[in-house]
ZANURO-58713 format. One record per residue (C-alpha): residue in one letter; z, x, y. Coordinates in nm, 2 decimals, always signed. Each point is the difference from the previous one (the first is absolute). Layout:
N
<atom guro="A" z="Z" x="X" y="Y"/>
...
//
This chain:
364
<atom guro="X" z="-0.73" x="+0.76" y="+1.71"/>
<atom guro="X" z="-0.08" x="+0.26" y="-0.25"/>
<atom guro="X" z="-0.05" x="-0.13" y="-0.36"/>
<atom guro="X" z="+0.03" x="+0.24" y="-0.32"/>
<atom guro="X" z="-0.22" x="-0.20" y="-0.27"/>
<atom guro="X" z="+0.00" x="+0.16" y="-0.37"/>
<atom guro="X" z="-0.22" x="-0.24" y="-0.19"/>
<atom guro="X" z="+0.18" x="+0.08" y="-0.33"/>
<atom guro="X" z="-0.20" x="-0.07" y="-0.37"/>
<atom guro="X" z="-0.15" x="-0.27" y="-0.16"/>
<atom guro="X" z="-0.07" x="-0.31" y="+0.26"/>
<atom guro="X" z="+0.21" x="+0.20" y="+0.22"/>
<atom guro="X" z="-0.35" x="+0.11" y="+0.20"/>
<atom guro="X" z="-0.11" x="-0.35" y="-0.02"/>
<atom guro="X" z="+0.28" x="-0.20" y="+0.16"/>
<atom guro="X" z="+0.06" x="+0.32" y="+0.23"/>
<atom guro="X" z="-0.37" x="-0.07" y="+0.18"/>
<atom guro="X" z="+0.14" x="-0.40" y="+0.03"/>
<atom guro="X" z="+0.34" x="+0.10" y="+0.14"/>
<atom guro="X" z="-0.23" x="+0.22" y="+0.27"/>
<atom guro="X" z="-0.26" x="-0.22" y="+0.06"/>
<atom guro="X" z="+0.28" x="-0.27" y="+0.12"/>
<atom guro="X" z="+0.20" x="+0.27" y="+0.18"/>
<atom guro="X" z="-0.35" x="+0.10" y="+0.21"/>
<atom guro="X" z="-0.03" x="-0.40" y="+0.03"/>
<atom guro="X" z="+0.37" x="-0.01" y="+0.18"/>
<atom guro="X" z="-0.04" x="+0.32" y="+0.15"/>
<atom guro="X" z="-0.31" x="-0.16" y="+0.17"/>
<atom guro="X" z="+0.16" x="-0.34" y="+0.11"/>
<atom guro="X" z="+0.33" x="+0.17" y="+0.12"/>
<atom guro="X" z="-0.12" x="+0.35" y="+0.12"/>
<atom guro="X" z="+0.26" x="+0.19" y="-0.23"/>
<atom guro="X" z="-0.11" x="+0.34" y="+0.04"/>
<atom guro="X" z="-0.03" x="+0.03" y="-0.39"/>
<atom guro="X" z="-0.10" x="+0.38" y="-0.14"/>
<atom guro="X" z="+0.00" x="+0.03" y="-0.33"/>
<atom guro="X" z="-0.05" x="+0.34" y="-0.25"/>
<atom guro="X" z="-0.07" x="-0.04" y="-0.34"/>
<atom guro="X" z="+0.10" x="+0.24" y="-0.22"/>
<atom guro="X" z="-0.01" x="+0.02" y="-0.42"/>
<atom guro="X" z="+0.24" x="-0.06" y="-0.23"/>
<atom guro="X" z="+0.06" x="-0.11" y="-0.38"/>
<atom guro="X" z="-0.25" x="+0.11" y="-0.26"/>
<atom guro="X" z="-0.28" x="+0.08" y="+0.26"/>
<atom guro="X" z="+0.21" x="+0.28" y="+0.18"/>
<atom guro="X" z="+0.11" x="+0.10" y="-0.35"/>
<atom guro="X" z="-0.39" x="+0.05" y="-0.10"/>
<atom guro="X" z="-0.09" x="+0.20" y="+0.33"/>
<atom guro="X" z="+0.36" x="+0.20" y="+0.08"/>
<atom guro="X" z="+0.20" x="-0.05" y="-0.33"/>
<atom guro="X" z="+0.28" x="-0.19" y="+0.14"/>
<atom guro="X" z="+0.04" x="-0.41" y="+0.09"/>
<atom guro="X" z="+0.20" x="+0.04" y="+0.28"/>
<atom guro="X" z="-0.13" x="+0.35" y="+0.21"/>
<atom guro="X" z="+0.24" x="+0.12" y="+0.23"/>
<atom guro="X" z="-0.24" x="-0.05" y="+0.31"/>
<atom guro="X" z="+0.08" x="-0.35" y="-0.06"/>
<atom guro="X" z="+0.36" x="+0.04" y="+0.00"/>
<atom guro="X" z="+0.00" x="+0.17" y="+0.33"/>
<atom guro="X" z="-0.19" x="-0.22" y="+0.12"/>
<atom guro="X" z="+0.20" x="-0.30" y="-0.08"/>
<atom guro="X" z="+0.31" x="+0.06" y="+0.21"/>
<atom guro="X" z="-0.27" x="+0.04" y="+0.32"/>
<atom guro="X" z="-0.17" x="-0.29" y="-0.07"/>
<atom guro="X" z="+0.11" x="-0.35" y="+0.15"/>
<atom guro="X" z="-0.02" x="-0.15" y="-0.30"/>
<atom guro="X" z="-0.12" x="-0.01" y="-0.37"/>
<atom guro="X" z="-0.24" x="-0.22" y="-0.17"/>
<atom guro="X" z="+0.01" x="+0.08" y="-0.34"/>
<atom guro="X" z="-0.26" x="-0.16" y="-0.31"/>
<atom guro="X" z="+0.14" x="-0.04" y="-0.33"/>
<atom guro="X" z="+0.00" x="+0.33" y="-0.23"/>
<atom guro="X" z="-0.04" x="+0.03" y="-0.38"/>
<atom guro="X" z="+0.31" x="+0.18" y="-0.08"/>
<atom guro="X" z="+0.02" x="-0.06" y="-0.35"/>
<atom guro="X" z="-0.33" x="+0.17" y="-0.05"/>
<atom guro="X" z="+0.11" x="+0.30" y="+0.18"/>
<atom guro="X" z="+0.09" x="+0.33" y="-0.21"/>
<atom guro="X" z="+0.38" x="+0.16" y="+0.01"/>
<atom guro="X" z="+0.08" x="+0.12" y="+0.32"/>
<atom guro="X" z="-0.03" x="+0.36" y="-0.05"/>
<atom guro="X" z="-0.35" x="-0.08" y="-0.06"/>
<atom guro="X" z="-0.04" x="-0.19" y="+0.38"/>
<atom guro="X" z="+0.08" x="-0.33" y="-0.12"/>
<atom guro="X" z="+0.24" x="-0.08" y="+0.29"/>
<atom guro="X" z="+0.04" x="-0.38" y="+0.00"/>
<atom guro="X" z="-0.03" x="-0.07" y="+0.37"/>
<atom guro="X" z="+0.19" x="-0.33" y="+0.03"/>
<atom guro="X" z="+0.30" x="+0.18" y="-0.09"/>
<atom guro="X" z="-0.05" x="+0.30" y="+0.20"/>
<atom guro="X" z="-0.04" x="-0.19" y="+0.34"/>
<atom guro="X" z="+0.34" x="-0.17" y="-0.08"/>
<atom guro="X" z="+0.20" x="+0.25" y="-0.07"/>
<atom guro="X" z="-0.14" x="+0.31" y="+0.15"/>
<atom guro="X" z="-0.01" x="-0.20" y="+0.33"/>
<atom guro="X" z="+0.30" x="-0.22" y="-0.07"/>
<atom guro="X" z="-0.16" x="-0.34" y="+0.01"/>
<atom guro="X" z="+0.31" x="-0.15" y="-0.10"/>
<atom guro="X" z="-0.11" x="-0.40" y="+0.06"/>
<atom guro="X" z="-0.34" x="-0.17" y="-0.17"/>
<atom guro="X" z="-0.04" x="-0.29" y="+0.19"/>
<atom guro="X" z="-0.18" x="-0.30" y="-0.17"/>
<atom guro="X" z="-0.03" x="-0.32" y="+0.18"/>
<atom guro="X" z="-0.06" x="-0.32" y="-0.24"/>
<atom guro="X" z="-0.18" x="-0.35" y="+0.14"/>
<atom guro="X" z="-0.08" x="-0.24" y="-0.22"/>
<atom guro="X" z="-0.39" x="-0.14" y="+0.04"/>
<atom guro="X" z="-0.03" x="-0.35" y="-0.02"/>
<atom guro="X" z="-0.27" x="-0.07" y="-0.30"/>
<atom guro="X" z="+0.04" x="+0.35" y="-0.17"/>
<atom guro="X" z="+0.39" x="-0.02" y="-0.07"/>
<atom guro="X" z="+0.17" x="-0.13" y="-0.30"/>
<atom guro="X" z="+0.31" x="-0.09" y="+0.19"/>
<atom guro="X" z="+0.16" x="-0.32" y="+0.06"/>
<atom guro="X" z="+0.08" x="+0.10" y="+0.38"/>
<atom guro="X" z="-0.14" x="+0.24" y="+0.22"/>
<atom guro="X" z="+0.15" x="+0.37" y="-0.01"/>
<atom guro="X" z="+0.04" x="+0.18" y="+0.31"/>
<atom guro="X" z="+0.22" x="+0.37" y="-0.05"/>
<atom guro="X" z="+0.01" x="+0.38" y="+0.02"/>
<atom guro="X" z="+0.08" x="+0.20" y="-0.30"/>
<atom guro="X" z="+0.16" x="+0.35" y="+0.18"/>
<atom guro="X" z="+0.03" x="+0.20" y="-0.31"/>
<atom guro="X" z="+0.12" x="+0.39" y="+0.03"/>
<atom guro="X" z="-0.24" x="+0.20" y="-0.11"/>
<atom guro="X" z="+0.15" x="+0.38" y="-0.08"/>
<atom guro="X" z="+0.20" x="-0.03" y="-0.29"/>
<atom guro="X" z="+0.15" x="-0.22" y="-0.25"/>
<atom guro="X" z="-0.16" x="-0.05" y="-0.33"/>
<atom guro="X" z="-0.32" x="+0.21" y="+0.11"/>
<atom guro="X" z="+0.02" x="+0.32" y="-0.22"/>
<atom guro="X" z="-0.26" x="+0.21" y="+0.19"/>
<atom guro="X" z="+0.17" x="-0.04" y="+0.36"/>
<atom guro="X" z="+0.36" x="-0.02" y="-0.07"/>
<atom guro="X" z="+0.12" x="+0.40" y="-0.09"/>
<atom guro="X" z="-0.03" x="+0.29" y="+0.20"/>
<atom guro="X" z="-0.10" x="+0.21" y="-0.30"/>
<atom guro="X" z="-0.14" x="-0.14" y="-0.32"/>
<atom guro="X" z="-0.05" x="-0.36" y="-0.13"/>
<atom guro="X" z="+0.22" x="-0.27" y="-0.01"/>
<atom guro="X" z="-0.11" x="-0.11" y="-0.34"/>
<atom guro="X" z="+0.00" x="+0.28" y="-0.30"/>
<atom guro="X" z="+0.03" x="-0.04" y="-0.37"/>
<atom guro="X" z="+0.23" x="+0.27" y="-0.19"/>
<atom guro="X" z="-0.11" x="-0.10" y="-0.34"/>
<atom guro="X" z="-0.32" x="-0.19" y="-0.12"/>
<atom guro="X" z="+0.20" x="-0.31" y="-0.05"/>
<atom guro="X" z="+0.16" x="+0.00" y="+0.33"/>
<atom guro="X" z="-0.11" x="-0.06" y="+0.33"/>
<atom guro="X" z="+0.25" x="-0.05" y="+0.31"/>
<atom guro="X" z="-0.09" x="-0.12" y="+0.41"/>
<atom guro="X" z="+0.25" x="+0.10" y="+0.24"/>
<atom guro="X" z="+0.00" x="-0.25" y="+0.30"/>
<atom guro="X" z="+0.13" x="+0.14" y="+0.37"/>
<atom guro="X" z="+0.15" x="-0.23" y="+0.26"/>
<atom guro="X" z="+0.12" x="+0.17" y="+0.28"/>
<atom guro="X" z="+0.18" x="-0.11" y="+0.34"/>
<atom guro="X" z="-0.23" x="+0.13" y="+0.22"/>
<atom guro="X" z="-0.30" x="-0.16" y="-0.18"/>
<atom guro="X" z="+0.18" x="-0.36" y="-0.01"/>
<atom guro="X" z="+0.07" x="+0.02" y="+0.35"/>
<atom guro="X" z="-0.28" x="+0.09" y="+0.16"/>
<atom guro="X" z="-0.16" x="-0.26" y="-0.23"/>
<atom guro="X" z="+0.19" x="-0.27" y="+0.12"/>
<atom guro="X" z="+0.03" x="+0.07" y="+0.38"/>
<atom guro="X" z="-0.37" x="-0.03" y="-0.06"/>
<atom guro="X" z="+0.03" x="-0.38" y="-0.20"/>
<atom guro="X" z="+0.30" x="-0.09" y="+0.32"/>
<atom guro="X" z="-0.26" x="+0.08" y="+0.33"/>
<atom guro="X" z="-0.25" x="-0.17" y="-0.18"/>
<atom guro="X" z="+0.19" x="-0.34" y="-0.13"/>
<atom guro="X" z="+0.15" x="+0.03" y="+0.39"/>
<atom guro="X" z="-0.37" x="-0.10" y="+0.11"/>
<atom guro="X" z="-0.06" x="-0.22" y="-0.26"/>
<atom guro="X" z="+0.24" x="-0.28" y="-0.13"/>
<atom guro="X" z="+0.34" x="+0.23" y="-0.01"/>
<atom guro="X" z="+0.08" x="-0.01" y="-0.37"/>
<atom guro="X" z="-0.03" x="+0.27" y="-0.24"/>
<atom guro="X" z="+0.02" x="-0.01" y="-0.37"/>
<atom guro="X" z="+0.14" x="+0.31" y="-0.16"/>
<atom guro="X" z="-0.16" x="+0.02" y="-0.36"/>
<atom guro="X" z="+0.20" x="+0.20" y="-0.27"/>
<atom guro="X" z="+0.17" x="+0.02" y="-0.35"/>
<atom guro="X" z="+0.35" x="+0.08" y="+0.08"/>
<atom guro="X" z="+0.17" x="-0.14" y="-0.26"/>
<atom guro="X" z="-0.17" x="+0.21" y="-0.26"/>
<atom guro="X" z="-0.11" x="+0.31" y="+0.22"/>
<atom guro="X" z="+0.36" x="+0.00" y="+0.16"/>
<atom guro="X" z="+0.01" x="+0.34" y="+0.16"/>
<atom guro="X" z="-0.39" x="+0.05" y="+0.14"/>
<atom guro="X" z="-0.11" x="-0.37" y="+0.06"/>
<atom guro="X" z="+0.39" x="+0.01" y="+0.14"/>
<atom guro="X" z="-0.05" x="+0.28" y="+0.27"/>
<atom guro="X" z="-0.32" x="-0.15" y="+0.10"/>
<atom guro="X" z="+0.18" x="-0.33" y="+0.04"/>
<atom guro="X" z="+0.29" x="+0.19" y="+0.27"/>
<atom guro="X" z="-0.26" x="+0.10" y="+0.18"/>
<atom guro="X" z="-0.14" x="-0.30" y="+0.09"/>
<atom guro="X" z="+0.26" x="-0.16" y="+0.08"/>
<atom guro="X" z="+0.14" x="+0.30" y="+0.24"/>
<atom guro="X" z="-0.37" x="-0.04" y="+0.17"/>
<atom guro="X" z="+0.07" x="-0.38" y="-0.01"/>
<atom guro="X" z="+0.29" x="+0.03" y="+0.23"/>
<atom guro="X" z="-0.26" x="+0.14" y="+0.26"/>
<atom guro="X" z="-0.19" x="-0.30" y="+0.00"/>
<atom guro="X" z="+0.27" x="-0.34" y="+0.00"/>
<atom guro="X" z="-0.29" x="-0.20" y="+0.10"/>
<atom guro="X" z="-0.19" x="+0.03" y="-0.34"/>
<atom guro="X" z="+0.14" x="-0.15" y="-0.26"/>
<atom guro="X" z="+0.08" x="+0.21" y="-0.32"/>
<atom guro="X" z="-0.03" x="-0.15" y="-0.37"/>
<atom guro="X" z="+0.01" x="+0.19" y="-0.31"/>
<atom guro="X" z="-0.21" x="-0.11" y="-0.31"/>
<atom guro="X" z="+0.01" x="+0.14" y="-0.35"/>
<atom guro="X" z="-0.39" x="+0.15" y="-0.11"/>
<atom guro="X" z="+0.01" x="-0.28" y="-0.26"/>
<atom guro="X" z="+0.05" x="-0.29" y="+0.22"/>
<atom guro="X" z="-0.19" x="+0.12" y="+0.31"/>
<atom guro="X" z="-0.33" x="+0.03" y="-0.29"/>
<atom guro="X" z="+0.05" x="-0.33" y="-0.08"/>
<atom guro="X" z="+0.04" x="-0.20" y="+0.33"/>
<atom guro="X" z="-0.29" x="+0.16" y="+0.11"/>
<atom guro="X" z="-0.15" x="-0.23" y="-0.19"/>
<atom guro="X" z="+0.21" x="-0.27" y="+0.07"/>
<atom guro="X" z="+0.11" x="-0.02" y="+0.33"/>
<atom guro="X" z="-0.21" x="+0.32" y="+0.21"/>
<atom guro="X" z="+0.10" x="-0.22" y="+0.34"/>
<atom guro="X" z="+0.38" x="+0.16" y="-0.04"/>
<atom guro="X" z="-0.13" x="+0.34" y="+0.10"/>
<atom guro="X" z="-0.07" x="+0.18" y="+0.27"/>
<atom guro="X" z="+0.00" x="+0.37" y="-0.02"/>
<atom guro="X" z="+0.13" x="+0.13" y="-0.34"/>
<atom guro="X" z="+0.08" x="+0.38" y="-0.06"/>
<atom guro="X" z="+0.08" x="+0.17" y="-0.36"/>
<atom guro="X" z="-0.05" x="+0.35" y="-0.13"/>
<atom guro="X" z="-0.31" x="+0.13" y="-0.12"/>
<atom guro="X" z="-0.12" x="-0.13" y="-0.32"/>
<atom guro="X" z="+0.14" x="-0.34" y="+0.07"/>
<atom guro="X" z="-0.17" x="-0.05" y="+0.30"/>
<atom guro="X" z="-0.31" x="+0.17" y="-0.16"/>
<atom guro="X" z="+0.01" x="-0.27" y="-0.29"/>
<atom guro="X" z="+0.13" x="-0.30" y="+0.24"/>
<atom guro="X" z="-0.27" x="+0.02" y="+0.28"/>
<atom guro="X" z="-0.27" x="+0.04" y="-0.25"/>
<atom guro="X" z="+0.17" x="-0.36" y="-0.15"/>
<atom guro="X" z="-0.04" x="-0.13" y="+0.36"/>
<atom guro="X" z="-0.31" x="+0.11" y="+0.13"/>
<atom guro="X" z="-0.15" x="-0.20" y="-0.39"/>
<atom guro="X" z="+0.19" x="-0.29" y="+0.08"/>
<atom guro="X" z="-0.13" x="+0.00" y="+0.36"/>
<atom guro="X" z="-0.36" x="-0.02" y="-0.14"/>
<atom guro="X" z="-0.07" x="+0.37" y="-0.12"/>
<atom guro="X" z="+0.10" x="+0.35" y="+0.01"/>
<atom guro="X" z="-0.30" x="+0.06" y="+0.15"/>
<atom guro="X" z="+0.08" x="-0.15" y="+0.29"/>
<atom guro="X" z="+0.34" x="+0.16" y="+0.12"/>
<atom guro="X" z="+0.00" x="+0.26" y="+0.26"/>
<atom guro="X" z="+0.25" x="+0.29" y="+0.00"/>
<atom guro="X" z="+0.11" x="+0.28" y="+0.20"/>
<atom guro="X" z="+0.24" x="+0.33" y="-0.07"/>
<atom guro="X" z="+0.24" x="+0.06" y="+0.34"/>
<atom guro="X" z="+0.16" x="+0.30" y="+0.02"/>
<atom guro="X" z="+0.16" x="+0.10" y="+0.34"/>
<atom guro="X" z="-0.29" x="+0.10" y="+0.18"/>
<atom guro="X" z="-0.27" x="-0.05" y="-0.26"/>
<atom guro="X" z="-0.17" x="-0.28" y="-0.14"/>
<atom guro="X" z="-0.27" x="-0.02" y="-0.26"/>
<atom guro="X" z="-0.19" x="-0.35" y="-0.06"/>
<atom guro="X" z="-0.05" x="-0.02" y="-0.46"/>
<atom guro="X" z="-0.17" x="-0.24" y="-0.15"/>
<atom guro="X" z="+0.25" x="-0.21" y="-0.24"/>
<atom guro="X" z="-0.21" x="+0.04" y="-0.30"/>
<atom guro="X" z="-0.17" x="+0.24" y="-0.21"/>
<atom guro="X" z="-0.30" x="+0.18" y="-0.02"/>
<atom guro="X" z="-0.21" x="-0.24" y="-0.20"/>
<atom guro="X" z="-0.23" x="+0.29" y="-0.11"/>
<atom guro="X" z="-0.21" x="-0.27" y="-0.26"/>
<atom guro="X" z="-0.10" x="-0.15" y="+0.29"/>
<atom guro="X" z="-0.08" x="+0.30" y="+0.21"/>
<atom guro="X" z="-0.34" x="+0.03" y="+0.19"/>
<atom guro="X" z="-0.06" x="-0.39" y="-0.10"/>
<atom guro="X" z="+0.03" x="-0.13" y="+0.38"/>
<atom guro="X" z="+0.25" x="-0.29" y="-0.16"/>
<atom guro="X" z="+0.33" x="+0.16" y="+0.05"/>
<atom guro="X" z="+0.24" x="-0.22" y="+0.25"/>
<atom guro="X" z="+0.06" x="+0.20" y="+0.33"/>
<atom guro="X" z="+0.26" x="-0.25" y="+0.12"/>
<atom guro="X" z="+0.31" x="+0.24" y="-0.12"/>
<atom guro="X" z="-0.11" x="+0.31" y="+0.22"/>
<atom guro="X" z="-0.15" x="-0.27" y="+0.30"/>
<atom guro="X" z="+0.35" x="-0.09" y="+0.04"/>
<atom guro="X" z="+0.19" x="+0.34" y="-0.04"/>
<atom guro="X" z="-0.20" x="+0.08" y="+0.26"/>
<atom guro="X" z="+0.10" x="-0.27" y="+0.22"/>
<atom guro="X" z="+0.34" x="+0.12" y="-0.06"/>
<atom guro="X" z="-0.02" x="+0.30" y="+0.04"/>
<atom guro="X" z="-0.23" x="-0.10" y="+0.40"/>
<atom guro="X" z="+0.35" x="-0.22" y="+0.02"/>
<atom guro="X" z="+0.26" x="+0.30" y="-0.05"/>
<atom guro="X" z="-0.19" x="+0.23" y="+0.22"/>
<atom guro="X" z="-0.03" x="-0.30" y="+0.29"/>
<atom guro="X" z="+0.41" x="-0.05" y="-0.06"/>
<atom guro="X" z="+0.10" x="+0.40" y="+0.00"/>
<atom guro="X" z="-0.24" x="+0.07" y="+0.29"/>
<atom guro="X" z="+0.03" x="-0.32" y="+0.22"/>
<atom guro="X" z="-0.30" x="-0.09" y="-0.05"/>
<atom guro="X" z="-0.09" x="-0.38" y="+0.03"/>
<atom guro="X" z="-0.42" x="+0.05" y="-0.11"/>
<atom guro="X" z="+0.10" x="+0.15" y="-0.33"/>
<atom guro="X" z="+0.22" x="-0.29" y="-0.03"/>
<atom guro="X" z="-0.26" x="-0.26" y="+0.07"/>
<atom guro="X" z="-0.24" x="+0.18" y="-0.20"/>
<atom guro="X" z="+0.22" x="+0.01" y="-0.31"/>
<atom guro="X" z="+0.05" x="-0.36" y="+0.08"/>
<atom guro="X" z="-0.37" x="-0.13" y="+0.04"/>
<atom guro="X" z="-0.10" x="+0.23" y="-0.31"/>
<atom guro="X" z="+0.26" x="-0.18" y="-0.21"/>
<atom guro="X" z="-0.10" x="-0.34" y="+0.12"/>
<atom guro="X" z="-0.35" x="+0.11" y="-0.06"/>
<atom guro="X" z="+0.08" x="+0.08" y="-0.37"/>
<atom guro="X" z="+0.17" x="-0.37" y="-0.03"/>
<atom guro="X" z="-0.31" x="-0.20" y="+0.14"/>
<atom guro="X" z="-0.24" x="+0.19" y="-0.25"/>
<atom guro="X" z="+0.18" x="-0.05" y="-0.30"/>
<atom guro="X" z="+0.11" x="-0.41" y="+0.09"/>
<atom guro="X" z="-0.42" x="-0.03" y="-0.10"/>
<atom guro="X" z="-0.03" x="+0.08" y="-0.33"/>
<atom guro="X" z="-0.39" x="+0.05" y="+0.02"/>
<atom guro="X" z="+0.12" x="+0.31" y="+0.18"/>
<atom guro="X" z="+0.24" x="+0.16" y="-0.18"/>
<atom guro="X" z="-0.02" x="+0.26" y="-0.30"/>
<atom guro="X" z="-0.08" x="-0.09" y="-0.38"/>
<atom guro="X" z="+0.39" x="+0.10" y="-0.09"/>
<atom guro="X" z="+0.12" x="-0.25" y="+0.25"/>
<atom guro="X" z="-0.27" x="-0.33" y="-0.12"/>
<atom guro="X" z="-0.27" x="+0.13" y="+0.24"/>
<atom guro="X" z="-0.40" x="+0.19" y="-0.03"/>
<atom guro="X" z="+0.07" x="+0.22" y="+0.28"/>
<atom guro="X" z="-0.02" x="+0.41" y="-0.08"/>
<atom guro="X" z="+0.26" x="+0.24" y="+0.21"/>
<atom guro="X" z="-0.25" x="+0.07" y="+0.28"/>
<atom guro="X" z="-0.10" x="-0.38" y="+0.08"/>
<atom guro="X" z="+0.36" x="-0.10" y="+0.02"/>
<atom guro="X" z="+0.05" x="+0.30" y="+0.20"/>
<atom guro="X" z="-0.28" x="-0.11" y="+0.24"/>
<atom guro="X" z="+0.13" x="-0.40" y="+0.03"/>
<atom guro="X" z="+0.33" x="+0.15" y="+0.11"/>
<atom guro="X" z="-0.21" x="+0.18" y="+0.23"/>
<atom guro="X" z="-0.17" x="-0.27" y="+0.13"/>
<atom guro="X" z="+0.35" x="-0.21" y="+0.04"/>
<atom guro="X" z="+0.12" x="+0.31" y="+0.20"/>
<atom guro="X" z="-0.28" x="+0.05" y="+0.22"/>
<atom guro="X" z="-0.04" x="-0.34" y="+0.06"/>
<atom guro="X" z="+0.04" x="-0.09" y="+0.41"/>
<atom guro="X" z="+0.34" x="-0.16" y="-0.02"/>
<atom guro="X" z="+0.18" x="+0.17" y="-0.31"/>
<atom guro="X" z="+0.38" x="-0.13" y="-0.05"/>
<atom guro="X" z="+0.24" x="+0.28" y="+0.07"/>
<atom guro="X" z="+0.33" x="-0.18" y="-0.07"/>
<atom guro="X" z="+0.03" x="-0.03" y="-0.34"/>
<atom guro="X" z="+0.40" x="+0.14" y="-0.11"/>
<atom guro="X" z="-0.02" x="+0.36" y="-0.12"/>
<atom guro="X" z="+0.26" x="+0.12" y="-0.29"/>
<atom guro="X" z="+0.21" x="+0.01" y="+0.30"/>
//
């Protein structure tokens, strides 16, 4: 398996070298086959070739088996006639990573909630509210006086549908139920459209139950009753806002893993940002990228038969979960003293221990 890792800005580097130091770790125990090239990106690339996404990277990507990508400090970038090419959104929409997959656990001692949560946020990730990805020429978001300013949001059938054939296979090997998330009754004709093609996919899969839930409500009984869910999917900024909401109820947004699926490519992002207050301090938490890793070992084992990157994925997230239940080893934003590498080398240890547990549930 050939791995594409852009380290990004900030901590990106940082929790980059932990995400590869566990890969090597499961690559070792499981005898992958891992090759990974690391190329730049972000405001390094834009120093050195005046652009923070080159296009050797972008050819690159589609040859790649998959992408690990660190976070990138897009806000800082410059307009993007002057290279600042935010490449979050590129990846999506250039290579049509219509689903961002976010998988939400609850931790025990590090959750506020009064049950345990246990879901997958499949939120489509081309369009909708996101001004720089959703025109073919232009911004969606323009001002034609000074006291003006309009955002033009873009739901389209193909984007919802793919979006929820995606949230369907999935919920089919979890607990068969997904949630459709929306605002219909006040976005009647996009929030609409999206909500026919769900339920034409749903037709495809009787076996999985199909509820629909207003944004409003599905916010709040996150909070209140997370056990109802199973796989929930929503357009984009929903699902941006509402697994961001789950992943802090679940014990931090540090700690939820995430990957971008597209039909044949797949690139692992950390959920959070790219913390650049903290960079170079050795205390940022790796967990995020750890785990988009592990899903991203998982989506490669599931496309490609392969029952080692599945067990790997596995034993890396299990690995993650017995570090973090000791809170002498966990990182200062979570209650612990540990900096990124030492957590990154007790999930190491977990891993290359002689009898590491490989069946620990996947977001699958």
């Amino acid at each position: 398996m050939e791995i594409l890792v852009l380290p990004g800005d900030g901590i990106g580097p940082e929790i980059t070298r932990a995400a590869l130091d566990v890969l090597a770790a499961a690559d070792r125990r499981f005898g992958l086959g891992l090759a990974v090239e690391e190329r730049e990106i972000g405001l390094s690339s834009l120093r050195t070739v005046g652009t923070t996404l080159p296009d050797e990277v972008m050819r690159r990507i589609p040859e790649a088996d998959g992408v690990l990508l660190g976070p990138v400090s897009h806000y800082d970038y410059p307009p993007r006639a002057d290279g600042g090419i935010n490449p979050s959104a590129e990846l999506r929409t250039v290579f049509e990573l219509h689903s961002n997959v976010r998988p939400c656990r609850s931790r025990p001692d590090l959750t506020i909630l009064r049950e345990p949560m246990d879901l997958v946020i499949v939120r489509e990730n081309t369009e909708g509210f996101y001004s720089d990805r959703n025109m073919f020429a232009g911004a969606g978001e323009f001002m034609p006086d000074p006291d003006s300013a309009f955002a033009i949001r873009k739901v389209t059938a193909r984007a919802s549908e793919r979006v929820a054939r995606t949230a369907f296979a999935l919920a089919r090997e979890r607990r068969r139920k997904v949630t459709a998330v929306h605002k219909a009754n006040v976005l009647k004709l996009s929030d609409g459209l999206f909500l026919r093609e769900v339920r034409e996919v749903a037709r495809e899969f009787p076996d999985v139950e199909l509820e629909e839930l207003i944004v409003d409500a599905a916010a709040a009984l996150l909070i209140r009753r997370p056990s109802s869910f199973d796989v929930l999917v929503t357009t984009n900024m929903f699902g941006d806002i509402l697994s961001d909401e789950a992943s802090e109820l679940s014990g931090s947004l540090g700690l939820g893993g995430a990957i971008n699926v597209g039909d044949d490519i797949c690139v692992a992002q950390a959920q959070h940002g790219s913390a650049p207050d903290i960079a170079g301090t050795n205390t940022a938490n790796p967990v995020s990228l750890i785990l988009s890793a592990a899903l991203l070992l998982d989506w490669f084992g599931r496309r490609h038969d392969r029952s080692d990157a599945i067990a790997a994925a596995a034993t890396i997230q299990r690995a993650v979960d017995d570090v973090l239940d000791d809170p002498a080893r966990r990182t200062r934003d979570v209650g612990g003293t540990r900096g990124t590498d030492e957590f990154a080398a007790a999930v190491v240890a977990v891993i290359s221990a002689p009898s590491p547990v490989t069946d620990l549930p996947s977001a699958h």
